[in-house]
C-alpha positions in Angstrom: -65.1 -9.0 -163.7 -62.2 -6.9 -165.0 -58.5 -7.6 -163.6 -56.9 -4.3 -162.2 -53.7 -3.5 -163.8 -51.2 -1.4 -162.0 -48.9 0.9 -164.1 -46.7 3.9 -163.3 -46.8 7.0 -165.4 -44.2 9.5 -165.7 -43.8 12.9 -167.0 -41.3 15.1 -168.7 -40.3 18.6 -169.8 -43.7 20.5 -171.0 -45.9 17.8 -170.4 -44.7 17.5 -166.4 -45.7 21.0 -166.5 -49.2 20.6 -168.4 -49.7 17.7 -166.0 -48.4 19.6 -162.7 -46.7 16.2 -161.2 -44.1 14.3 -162.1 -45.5 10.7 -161.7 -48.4 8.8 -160.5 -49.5 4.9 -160.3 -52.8 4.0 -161.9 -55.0 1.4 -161.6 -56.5 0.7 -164.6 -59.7 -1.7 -165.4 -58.3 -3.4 -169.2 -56.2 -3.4 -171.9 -55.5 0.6 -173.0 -53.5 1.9 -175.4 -50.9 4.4 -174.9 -52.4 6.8 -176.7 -56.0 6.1 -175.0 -54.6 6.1 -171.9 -53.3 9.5 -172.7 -56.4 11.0 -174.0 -57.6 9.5 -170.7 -55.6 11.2 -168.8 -55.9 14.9 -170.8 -59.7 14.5 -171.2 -59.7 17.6 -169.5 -56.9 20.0 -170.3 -55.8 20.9 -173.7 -53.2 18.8 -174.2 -50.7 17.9 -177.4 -51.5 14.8 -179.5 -47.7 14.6 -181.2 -46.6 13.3 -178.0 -43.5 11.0 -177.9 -44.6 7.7 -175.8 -42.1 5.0 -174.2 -43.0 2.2 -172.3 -40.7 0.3 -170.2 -37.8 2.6 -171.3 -38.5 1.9 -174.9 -40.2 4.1 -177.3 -43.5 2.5 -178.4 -46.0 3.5 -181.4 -49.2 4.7 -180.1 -51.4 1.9 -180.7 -48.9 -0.2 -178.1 -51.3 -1.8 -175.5 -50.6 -1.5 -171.7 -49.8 -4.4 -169.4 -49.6 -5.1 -165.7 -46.6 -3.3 -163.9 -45.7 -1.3 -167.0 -44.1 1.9 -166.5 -44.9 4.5 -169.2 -43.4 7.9 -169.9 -44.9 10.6 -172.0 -42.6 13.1 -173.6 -42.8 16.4 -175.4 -42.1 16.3 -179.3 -38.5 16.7 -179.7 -37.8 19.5 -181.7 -34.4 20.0 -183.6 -32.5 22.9 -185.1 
């Protein structure tokens, strides 16, 4: 039997509007990634992979596994000029 994990998922800038909400708290059954939770979460909606990740207000490569009461944010690619 799989421990639930809770985490909280926030959005900003283009990808609160791909999303259409601002946050949500998961349960989750194990371990993901950030990135699988994100092509999770977009399974259904053409969403961007060059996404900019942060986890417990610090950015995180993608490969970064989840844990119990984390709070992640996905964030557009910042582009400069």
């Amino acid at each position: 039997m799989h421990k639930l994990m809770k985490i909280h998922v926030k959005y900003f800038a283009s990808v609160r509007d791909l999303m259409k909400i601002d946050s949500e708290d998961l349960s989750i059954e194990n371990s993901l990634s950030v990135h699988e939770l994100w092509k999770e979460l977009t399974a259904k909606i053409n969403a961007p992979e060059n996404i900019l990740i942060a986890v417990n207000h610090k950015y995180v490569d993608k490969e970064t596994k989840l844990n119990d009461g984390d709070e992640v944010a996905y964030f557009p690619p910042v582009t400069g000029g």
